[in-house]
Steps between C-alpha positions, in 0.01 A plus 500: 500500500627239270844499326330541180307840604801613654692444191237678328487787738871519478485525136258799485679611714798558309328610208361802647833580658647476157237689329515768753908531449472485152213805523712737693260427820554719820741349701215415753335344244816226411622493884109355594532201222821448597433428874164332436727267177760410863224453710328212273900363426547480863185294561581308234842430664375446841210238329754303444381491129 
């Protein structure tokens, strides 16, 4: 994956966990995004990007 489609994935990323905190989401819901938003900053990190 390139930097910029990681940056990109990142970025969706955090909308929908945003969107789903500012909807009230189950916690399920906002506990998903937020592992899978860490996941994509941690390969980011480990890219070296």
């Amino acid at each position: 994956m390139t930097r910029e489609e990681l940056i990109t994935r990142i970025e969706e990323t955090r909308r929908k966990l945003n969107q789903s905190i500012d909807q009230r989401e189950k916690y399920e819901v906002i506990y998903r995004h937020s592992v899978e938003l860490d996941g994509l900053i941690e390969q980011y990190i480990v890219s070296g990007f």
